[in-house]
DOVEXDREN-673142 format. One line per 5 residues: for each residue x, y, z of C-alpha. Coordinates in steps of 0.001 Angstrom, whole numbers, padded with zeros to 6 digits. Example, Ala and Ser with C-alpha at 12.3 -4.5 7.8 and 13.67 -1.06 7.14 Angstrom:
BEGIN
012300:-004500:007800; 013670:-001060:007140
This chain:
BEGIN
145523:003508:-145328; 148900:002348:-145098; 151891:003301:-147234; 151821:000584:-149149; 149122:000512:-151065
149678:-000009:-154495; 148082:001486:-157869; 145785:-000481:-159890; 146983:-000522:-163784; 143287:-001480:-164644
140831:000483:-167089; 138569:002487:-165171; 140820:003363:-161964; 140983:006467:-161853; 139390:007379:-158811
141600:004541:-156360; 145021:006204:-159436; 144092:009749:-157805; 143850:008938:-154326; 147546:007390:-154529
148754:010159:-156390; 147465:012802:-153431; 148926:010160:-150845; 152847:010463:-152495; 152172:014168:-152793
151424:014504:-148985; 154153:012424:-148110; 156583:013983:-150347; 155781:017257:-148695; 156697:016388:-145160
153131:017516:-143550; 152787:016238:-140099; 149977:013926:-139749; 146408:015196:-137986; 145574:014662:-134523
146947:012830:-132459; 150173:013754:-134377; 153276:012119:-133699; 154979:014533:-135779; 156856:012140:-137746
159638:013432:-139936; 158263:017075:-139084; 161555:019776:-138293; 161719:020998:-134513; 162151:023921:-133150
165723:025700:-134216; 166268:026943:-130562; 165587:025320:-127280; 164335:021741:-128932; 163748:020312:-125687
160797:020501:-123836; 161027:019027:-119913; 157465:018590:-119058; 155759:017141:-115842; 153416:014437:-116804
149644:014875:-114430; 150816:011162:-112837; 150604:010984:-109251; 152356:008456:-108652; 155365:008833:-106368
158439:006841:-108936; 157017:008892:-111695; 157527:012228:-109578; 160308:013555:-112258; 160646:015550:-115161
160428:014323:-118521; 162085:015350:-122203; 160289:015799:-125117; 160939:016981:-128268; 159361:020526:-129349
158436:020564:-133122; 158753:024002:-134840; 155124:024400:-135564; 154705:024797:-131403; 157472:026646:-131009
155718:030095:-130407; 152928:028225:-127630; 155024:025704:-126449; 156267:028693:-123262; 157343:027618:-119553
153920:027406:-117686; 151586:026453:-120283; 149703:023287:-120230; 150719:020574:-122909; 149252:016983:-124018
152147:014318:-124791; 152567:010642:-125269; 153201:008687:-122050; 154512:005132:-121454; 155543:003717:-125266
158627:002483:-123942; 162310:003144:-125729; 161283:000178:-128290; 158926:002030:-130771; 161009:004366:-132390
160962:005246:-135886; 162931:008151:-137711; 164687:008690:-134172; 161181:010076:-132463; 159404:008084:-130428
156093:007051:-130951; 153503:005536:-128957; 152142:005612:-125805; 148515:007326:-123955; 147952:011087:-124086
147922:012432:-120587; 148296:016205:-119815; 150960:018118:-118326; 152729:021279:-117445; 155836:022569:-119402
158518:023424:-117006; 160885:024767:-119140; 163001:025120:-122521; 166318:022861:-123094; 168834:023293:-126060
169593:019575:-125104; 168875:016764:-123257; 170716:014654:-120511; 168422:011701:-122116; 170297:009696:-124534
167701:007768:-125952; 164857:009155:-128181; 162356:011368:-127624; 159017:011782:-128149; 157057:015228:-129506
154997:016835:-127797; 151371:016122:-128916; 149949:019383:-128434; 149604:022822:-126765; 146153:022976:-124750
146312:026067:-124780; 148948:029250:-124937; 147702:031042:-121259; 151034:030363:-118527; 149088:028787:-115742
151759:027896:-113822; 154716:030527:-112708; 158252:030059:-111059; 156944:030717:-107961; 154115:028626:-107722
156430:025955:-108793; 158524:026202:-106552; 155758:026489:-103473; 154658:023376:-104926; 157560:021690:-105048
158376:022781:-101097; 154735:020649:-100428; 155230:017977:-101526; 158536:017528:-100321; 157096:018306:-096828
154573:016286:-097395; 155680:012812:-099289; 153851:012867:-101895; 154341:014186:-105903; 154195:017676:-107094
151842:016338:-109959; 149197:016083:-106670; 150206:019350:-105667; 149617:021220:-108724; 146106:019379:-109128
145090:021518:-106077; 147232:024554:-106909; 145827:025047:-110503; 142319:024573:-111214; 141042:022749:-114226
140544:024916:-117422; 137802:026530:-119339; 138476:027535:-122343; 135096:030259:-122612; 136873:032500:-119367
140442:031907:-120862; 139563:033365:-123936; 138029:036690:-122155; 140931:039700:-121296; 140868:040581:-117350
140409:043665:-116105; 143347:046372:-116419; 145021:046628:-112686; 143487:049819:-110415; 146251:051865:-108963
147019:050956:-105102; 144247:052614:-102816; 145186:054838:-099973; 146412:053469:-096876; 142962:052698:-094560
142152:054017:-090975; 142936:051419:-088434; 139230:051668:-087047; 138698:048914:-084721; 142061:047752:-084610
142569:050252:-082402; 141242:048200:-079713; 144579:046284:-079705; 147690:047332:-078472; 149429:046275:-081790
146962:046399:-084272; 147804:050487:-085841; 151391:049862:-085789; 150693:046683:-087627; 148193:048304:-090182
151030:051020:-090505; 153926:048301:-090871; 151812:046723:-093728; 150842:050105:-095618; 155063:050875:-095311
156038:047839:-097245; 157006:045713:-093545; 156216:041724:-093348; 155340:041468:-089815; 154442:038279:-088490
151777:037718:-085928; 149352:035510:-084378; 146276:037377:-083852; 143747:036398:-080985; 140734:038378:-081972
138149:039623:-079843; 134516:038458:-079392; 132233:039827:-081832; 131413:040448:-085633; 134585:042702:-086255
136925:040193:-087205; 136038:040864:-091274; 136457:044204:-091024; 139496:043804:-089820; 141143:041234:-092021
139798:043302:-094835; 141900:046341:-093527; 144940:044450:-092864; 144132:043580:-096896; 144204:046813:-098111
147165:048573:-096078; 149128:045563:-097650; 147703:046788:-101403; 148744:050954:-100618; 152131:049660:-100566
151861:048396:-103881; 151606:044644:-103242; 149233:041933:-102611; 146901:039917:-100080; 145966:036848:-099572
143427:035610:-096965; 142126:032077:-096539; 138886:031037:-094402; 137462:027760:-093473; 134114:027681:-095457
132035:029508:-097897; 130148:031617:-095192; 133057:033355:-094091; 134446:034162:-097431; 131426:035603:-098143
131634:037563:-094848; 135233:038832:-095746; 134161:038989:-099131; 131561:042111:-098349; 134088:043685:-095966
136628:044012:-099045; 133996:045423:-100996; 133256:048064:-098104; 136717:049094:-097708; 137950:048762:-101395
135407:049465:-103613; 134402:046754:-106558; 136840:045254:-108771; 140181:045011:-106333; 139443:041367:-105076
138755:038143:-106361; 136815:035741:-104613; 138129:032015:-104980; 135257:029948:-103310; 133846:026071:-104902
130324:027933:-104954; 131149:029864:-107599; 131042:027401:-110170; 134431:026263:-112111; 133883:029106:-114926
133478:032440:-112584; 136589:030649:-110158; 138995:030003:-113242; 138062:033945:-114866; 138691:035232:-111468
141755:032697:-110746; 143183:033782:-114394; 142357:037559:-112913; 145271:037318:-110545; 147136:035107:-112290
147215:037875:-114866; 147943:040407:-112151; 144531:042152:-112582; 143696:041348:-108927; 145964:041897:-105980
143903:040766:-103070; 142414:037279:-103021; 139731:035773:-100084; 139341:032192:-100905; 138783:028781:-098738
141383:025814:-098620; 142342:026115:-102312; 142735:029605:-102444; 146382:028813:-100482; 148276:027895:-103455
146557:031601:-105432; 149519:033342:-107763; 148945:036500:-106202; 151625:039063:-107550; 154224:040376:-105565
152678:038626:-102693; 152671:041183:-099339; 150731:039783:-097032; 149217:035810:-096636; 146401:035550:-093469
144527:032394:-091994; 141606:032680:-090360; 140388:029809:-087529; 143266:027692:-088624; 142077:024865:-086099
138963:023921:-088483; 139526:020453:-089765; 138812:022221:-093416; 142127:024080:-093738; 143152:020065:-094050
143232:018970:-097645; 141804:015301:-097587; 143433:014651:-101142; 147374:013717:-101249; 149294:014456:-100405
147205:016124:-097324; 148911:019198:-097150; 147513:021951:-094449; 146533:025630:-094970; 148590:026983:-092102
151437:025006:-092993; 151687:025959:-096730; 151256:029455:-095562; 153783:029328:-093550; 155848:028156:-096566
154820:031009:-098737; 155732:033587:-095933; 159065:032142:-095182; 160134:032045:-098765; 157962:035047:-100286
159350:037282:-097676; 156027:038450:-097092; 153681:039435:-093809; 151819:036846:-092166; 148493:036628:-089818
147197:033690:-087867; 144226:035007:-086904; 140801:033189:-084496; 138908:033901:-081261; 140707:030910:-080155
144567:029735:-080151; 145841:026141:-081471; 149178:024428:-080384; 150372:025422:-083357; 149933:028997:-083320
151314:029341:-079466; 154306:026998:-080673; 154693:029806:-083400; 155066:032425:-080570; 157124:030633:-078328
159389:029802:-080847; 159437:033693:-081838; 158967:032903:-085870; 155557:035189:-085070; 154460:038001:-082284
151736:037742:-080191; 148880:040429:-081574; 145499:040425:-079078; 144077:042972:-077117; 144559:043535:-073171
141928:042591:-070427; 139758:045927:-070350; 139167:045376:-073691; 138379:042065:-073363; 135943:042440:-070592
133667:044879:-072358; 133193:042368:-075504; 132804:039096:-073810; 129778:037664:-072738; 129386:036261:-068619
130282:032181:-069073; 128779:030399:-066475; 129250:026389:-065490; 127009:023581:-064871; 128727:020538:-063508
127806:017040:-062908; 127361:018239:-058960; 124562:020735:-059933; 122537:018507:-062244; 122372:015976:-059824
121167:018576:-056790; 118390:020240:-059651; 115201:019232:-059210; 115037:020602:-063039; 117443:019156:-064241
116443:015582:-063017; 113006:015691:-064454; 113003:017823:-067255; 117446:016891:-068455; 118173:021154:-068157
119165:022454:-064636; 117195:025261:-063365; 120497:028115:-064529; 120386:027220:-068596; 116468:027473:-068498
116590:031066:-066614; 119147:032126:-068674; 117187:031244:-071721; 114135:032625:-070357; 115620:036044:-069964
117711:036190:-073503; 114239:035543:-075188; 113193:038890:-073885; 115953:040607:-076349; 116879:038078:-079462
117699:034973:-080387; 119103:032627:-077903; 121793:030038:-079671; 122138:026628:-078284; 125268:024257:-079294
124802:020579:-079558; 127263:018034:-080572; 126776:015894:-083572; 125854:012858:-083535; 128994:010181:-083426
130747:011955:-080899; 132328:008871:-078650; 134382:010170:-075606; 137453:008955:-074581; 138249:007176:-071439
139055:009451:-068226; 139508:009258:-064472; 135812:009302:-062858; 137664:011487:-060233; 139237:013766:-061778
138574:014130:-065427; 142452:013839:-066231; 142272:011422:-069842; 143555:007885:-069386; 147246:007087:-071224
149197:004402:-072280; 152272:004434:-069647; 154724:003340:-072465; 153707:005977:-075101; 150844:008341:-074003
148762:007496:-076144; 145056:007433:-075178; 144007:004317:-073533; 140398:002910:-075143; 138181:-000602:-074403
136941:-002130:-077640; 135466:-004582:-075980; 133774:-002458:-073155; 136281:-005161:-070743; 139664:-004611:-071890
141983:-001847:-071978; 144520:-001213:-074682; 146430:001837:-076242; 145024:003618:-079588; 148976:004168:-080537
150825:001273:-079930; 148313:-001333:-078620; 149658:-002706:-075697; 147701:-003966:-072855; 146962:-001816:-069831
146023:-004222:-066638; 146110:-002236:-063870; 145521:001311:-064861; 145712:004359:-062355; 145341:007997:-062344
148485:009457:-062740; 147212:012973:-061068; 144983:011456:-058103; 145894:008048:-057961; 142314:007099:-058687
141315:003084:-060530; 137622:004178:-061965; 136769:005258:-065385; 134073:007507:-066767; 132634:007284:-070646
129239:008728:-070624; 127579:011979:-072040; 124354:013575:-071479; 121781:012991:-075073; 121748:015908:-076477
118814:015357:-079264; 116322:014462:-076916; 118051:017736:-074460; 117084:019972:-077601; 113308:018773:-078323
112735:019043:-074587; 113715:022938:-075373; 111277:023273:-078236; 108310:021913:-076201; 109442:024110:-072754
108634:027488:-075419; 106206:026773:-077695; 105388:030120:-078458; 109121:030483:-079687; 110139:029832:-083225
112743:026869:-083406; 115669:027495:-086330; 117666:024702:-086772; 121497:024263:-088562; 123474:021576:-089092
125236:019406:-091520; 122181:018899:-094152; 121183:022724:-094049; 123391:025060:-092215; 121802:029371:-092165
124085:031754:-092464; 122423:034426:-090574; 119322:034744:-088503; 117345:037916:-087584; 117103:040111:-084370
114033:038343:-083289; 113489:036070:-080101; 113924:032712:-081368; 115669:029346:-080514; 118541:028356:-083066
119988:025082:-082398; 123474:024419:-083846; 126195:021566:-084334; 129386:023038:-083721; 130752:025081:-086626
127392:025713:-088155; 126192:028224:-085902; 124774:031436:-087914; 125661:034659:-087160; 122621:036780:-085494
122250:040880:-086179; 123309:042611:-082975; 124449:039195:-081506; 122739:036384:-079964; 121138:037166:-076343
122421:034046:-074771; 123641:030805:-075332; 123571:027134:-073956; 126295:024960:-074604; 125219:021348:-074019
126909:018313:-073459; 129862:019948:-072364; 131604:016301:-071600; 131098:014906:-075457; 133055:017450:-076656
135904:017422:-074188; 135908:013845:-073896; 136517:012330:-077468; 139282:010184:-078170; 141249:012702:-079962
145036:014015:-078390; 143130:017741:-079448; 139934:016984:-077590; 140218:019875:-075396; 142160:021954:-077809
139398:021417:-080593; 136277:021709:-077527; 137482:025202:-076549; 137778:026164:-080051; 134237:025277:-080552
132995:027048:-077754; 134826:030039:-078131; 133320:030280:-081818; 130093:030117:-080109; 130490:032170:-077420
132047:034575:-079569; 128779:035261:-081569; 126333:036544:-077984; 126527:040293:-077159; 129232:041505:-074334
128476:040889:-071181; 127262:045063:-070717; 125165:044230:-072791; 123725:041870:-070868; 125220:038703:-073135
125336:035011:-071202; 127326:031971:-072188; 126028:028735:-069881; 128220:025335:-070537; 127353:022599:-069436
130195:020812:-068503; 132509:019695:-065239; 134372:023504:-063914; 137565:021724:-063273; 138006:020636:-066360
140837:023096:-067802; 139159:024114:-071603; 136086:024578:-069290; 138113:026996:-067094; 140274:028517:-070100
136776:029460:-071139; 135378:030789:-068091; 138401:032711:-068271; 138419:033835:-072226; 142409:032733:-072009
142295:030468:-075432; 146373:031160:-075728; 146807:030267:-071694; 145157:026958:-072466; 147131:026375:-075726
150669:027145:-073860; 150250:025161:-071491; 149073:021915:-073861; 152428:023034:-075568; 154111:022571:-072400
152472:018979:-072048; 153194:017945:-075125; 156878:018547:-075137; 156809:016901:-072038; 155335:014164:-073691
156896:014072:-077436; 153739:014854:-078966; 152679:016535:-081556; 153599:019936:-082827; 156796:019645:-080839
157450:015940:-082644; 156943:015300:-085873; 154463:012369:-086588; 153079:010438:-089867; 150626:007583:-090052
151165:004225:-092398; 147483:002723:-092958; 147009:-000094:-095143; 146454:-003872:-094701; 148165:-005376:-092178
150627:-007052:-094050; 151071:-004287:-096464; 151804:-001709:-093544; 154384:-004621:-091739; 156049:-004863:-095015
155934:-001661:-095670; 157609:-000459:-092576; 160314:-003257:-092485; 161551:-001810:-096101; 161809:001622:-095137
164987:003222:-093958; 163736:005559:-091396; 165739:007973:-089350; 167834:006211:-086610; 165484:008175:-083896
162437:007445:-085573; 159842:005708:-082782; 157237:003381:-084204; 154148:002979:-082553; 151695:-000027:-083095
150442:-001134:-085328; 146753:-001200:-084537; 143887:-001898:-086031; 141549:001274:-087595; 138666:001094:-086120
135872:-000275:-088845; 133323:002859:-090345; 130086:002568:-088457; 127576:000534:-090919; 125417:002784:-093232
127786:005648:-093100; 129169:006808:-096730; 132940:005348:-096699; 135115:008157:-096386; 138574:008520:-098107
141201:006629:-096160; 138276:003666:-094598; 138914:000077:-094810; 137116:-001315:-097528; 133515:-002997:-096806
134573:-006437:-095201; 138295:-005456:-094685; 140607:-004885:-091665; 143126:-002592:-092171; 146118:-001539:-089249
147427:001709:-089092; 150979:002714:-087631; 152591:005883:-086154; 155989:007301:-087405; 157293:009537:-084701
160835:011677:-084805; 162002:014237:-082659; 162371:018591:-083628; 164620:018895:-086469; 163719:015331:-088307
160629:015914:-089856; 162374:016240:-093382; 164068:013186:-092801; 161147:011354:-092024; 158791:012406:-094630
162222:011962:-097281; 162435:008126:-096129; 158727:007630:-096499; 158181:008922:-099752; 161526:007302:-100933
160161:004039:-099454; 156630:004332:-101139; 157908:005208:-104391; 159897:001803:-104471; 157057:000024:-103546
154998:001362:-106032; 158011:000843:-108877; 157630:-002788:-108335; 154269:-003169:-108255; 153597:-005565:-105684
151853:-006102:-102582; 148651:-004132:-101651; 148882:-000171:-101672; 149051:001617:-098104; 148592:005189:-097498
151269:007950:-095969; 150126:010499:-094090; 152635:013339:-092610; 151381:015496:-089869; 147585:013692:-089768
145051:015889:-087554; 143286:012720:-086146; 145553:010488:-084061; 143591:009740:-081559
């Protein structure tokens, strides 16, 4: 009721006479008001009044701190880190008793404690205190900050990925007191690298090596990351690992446990359900925990007094956040290493750009074990090529040449035999019918494509091609075809029908299968590990892979097959990898070869040549066409910044879910590439984010989306 309500003089009022008289008495008495309080007329805080908060607003103008007053009833919870409700967007007109008042609640994080303010208008009080736990340290402030400066976009999008929602039932439960540091571990089957004791032994002395880590075929690679965990914990400090999906954290996961005992790891996965993740993120947050094994999230982990941070397959399209501001594992790892001080490990059975740009550029030391080695873990890779299907009498009639069903034959004797097939929706890029070299624009090199099935344009910058050539063997013909491989893999389950058929994929992927004869058929990346290693393995359609209109095609192929290929016994043991897939093509021969880092140097070399990505720096404007023209016109981007296109995105094929970063239903949207040479990248991601941040001030025009560094440009 308001404050104005007046007493009635009247016989008989005693009850409306009382309820004034307890009104005065509350307001005499000063009392702030109940929830949500504005705290009018209530004292503040007698030290540190001010309160500079970051609002949970993602939006790039709002990507500031903001004052608020701290009333002396929250003085004692209202600490740097915690997380805080206020009033947001009242505007400087409703003020009364010099607070302001008005405005939504939205959450926030309290940065830190102010004896003044450089406002000079006035403030509002904060609302509330969610809750008294510090969530979020200097240092994971600061790593946030770092993204999304690298990244355009707002630290209030960072920090939604770097601190996972609360619950209140696993705040309120104690951690775990810390264990002492273990003893420093063996280097067991790191000794099959030239590097890998005196790296165990640099970590267990307190060191921060850096290395990229090209890890040898076979199931040891959890073992190992788990002692390279705890010789960084016997120095007294902490580990952090990251992995692309739930499978392998589970993998690492029981390594820890082998090597550590229980209760010196926390495992930071989406499976385990937001109460067990937040008790065990609060865990090290707390310091309880030292060593963390987590997927993408698990980067931005507050692990205390941070030793070591590792990556494992850092080519898998998961270690790439598809929320803004689309930051990347390796990347923010990188970040944490450089500033931490701390150790880093890059670690795969196959080598990106990235990582062999890492070595050149000596920032990290090549760690992988010599050829002897090498040869008694790897399995035989053999080649089918478009010659040899066509001379197979097997191949014509029954679509498998007479090698892959031998070789299958004879693995079925001993175990399970995997075979790789490519999803579905993989669309292969335009190449020389000659020689397999990938058709580019002459003007930018980017990859040349024909919407129309007639004529030929550029994916980057969309100029016309009319009279394209081979640039290695002058030839004028074009190839786009692959081999079906769903009808390739039935015609395998009916040529064994005595032989059970295990299938993984996208709707149900198997994490392990047993040491039995059997057929498992696998898209990439879902392919289940098999006890004592898989027999033999077929990798089909060969071309599909290497052939998609991606500029890591044949980075992201050989990274696939060496996954796979990684998983059949050595080839002592009698272990056969057949591919299906043209020998001169180079991931086909890296493979052959097991040289994953001599393929990835020499795409470095290319793409320097070619001002591609890593060596440039590269971001993507999408939006509507207009929006993206506009957009670009306003933006004061580096004087050696190169803009490509625009062209339009391709339209989502109909009945597929729309995917974050799709053209709505019945929309055509254009997308543009920002490129800038070494050195720039700051620059360019500064003028974009400055750019989109006045845009979205004013409010007009439709909204178009940055991305810096995107993993799909085609």
């Amino acid at each position: 009721m308001s404050s104005d309500d007046e007493r009635s003089d009247e016989p008989g009022s005693g009850a409306p006479e009382q309820l004034a008289l307890i009104r005065e008495t509350v307001r005499r008495a000063k009392v702030p008001r109940a929830k949500p309080r504005t705290w009018r007329g209530a004292p503040l805080a007698g030290r540190l009044p001010v309160a500079r908060v970051l609002v949970n607003k993602g939006a790039l103008h709002l990507d500031q701190y903001f004052d608020y007053a701290v009333p002396e009833e929250l003085d004692a919870d209202a600490q740097p880190g915690v997380r805080v409700r206020v009033r947001f967007g009242a505007g400087g007109r409703q003020v009364r008793g010099g607070r302001r008042e008005g405005g939504g609640l939205i959450d926030g994080f309290l940065i830190e404690r102010r004896a003044s303010s450089d406002y000079q208008g006035a403030l509002a009080a904060l609302a509330y205190v969610v809750s008294p736990e510090p969530v979020l340290g200097p240092e994971l402030l600061e790593l946030a900050r770092a993204v999304a400066d690298r990244y355009a976009g707002s630290l209030a999008d960072v920090l939604q990925l770097a601190v996972p929602p609360r619950n209140g039932r696993a705040e309120s439960k104690p951690s775990p007191a810390p264990l002492p540091p273990p003893p420093a571990p063996q280097p067991g089957t790191w000794e099959r690298y030239a590097q890998g004791p005196g790296f165990l032994r640099a970590l267990a002395e307190g060191g921060a090596p850096r290395a990229v880590w090209t890890a040898l075929p076979g199931p040891h690679w959890p073992e190992e990351t788990a002692r390279a965990m705890a010789a960084t914990l016997a120095s007294g400090r902490g580990a952090l690992v990251v992995v692309p999906d739930g499978r392998s954290a589970g993998r690492v996961d029981a390594a820890l446990t082998a090597v550590l005992g229980e209760g010196r790891h926390a495992l930071l996965t989406a499976e385990s359900g937001p109460e067990k993740r937040y008790r065990q993120w609060l865990a090290v947050r707390r310091g309880s925990v030292r060593a963390v094994v987590g997927t993408r999230a698990a980067m931005f982990a507050p692990v205390a007094d941070l030793g070591l941070v590792a990556l494992w397959d850092d080519g898998d399209s998961s270690h790439s956040d598809d929320n803004a501001p689309f930051a990347h594992v390796r990347e923010v790892l990188e970040l944490r290493a450089a500033h931490g001080r701390c150790a880093f490990l890059l670690g795969s059975t196959s080598c990106t750009v990235e990582a062999a740009q890492l070595v050149e550029s000596g920032w990290a030391l090549p760690l992988r074990a010599d050829r002897d080695q090498l040869r008694a873990t790897a399995p035989l890779v053999r080649t089918v090529g478009d010659g040899e299907l066509a001379r197979d009498g097997a191949a014509r009639s029954a679509r498998l040449p007479s090698l892959a069903w031998q070789t299958v034959r004879e693995g079925l004797r001993s175990g399970p035999v995997l075979v790789q097939v490519p999803r579905r929706g993989y669309a292969p890029r335009l190449a020389c019918e000659r020689c397999r070299e990938p058709a580019r624009c002459r003007h930018c090199a980017g990859p040349l494509q024909a919407p129309d099935q007639q004529d030929l344009d550029c994916a980057w910058c969309g100029r016309a091609e009319t009279a394209w050539s081979c640039a290695a063997c002058g030839g004028v013909r074009l190839r786009a075809q692959i081999v079906g491989a769903r009808r390739t893999a039935e015609e395998l389950g009916r040529a064994f029908p005595a032989v059970p058929v295990r299938t993984s994929g996208r709707d149900h992927v198997l994490d392990s299968v047993p040491d039995q004869p059997a057929l498992v058929v696998s898209t990439p990346g879902a392919e289940p590990v098999a006890e004592g290693g898989y027999a033999a393995a077929l990798l089909l359609d060969g071309w599909a892979m290497v052939g998609r209109p991606d500029l890591r095609a044949g980075e992201e192929a050989l990274r696939r097959w060496t996954a796979a290929a990684a998983l059949v016994r050595g080839q002592p043991e009698g272990g056969t990898v057949v591919i299906m897939a043209e020998p001169t093509l180079r991931p086909v021969q890296a493979l052959v070869r097991w040289d994953p880092v001599g393929h990835a140097r020499r795409e470095l070399a290319e793409r320097a040549e070619l001002g591609f990505p890593p060596v440039s720096r590269m971001a993507s404007v999408t939006g509507p066409p207009e929006a993206v023209a506009a957009y670009l016109a306003g933006a004061d981007l580096p004087p050696e910044a190169e803009v490509l296109g625009p062209v339009p995105v391709p339209a989502p094929t109909p009945g597929r879910p729309r995917r974050q970063g799709d053209a709505p239903t019945g929309e055509t949207w254009d997308r543009a590439l920002v490129r800038v040479p070494p050195g720039r990248g700051a620059a360019l991601a500064a003028a974009l984010k400055t750019a989109l941040a006045a845009r979205t001030a004013k409010g007009t025009g439709d909204p178009v989306r940055i991305r810096i560094d995107p993993p799909d440009i085609g």
